[in-house]
C-alpha positions in Angstrom: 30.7 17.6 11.4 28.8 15.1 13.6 28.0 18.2 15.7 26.9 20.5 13.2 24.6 17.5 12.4 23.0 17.2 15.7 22.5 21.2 15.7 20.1 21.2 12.8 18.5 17.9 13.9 15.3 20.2 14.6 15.3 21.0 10.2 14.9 17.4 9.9 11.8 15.7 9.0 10.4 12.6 8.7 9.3 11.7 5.2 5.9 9.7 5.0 5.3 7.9 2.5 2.1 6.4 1.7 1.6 3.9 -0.5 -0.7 3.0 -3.1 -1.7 0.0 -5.4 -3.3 -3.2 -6.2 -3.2 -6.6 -5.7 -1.7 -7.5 -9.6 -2.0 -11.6 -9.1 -2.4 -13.7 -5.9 -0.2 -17.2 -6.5 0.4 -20.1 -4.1 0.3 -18.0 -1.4 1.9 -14.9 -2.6 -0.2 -11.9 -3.5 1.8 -9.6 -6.0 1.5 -6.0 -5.8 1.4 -3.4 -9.1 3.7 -0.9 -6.5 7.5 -1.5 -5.3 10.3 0.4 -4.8 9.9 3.6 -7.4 6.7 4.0 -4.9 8.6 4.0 -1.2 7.9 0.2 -0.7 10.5 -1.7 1.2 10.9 -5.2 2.4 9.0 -5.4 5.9 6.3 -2.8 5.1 2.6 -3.8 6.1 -0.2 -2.7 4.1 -3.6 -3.0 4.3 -5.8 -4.9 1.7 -9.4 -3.4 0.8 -11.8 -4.3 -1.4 -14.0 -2.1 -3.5 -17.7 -2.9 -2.4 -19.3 0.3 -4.3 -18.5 3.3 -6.1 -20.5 6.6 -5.7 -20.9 8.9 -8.8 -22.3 12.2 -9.8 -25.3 11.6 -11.2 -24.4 14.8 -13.9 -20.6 13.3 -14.7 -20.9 10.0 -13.9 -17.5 10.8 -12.1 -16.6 8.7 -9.3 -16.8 10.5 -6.4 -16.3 8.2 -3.5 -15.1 4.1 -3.3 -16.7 2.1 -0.3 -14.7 -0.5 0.8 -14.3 -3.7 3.2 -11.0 -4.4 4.9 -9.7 -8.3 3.5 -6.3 -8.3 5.4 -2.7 -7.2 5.9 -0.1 -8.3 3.9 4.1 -8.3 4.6 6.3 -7.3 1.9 9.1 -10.3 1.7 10.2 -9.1 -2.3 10.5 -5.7 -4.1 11.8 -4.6 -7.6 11.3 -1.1 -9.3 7.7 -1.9 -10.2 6.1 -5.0 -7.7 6.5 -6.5 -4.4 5.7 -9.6 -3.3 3.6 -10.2 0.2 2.3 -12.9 2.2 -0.7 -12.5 4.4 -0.3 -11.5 7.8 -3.9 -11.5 8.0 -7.3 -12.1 6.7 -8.0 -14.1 3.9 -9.4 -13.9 0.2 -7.0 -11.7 -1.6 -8.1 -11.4 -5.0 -6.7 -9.8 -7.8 -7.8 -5.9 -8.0 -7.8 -6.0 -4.6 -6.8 -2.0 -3.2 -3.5 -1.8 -1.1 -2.9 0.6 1.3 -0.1 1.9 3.7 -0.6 0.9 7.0 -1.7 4.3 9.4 -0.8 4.4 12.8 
């Protein structure tokens, strides 16, 4: 078995997930996120913070068509459930609610 394993090592493939949510409440320290498990987050994941700054639209739609935003931070996840995670900053400061949270790309 453990061989036959091995073998098809080369049909396995990294699943990357990339996450992506908002800051729901920021409390004492904690910032809570609207994304946890159901969405690939786990205990230890980084992700980065960014705030909005200004939102591009078609002048004939009015749909958005590009957000511009500012880096606040990283955050650490320390608490998930199906639905939120909880995070401490790892960096930067200022999290506000509505904030945009990212995956972290290497």
């Amino acid at each position: 078995m453990t061989v036959e394993v091995i073998a098809d090592k080369d049909k396995l493939q990294a699943r990357v997930i990339v996450v992506s949510g908002l800051v729901a409440a920021v409390d004492s320290g904690q910032i809570i996120l609207n994304v946890g498990a159901k969405n690939g987050v786990k205990v230890g994941d980084q992700l980065n913070v960014e705030r909005v700054t200004k939102e591009i639209k078609d002048p004939a739609t009015g749909q958005v068509l590009r957000r511009l935003s500012t880096p606040v931070g990283v955050v650490k996840v320390t608490d998930v459930d199906d639905v939120s995670s909880v995070c401490t900053a790892v960096s930067g400061a200022g999290f506000k609610t509505g904030d945009a949270v990212k995956t972290v790309t290497q």
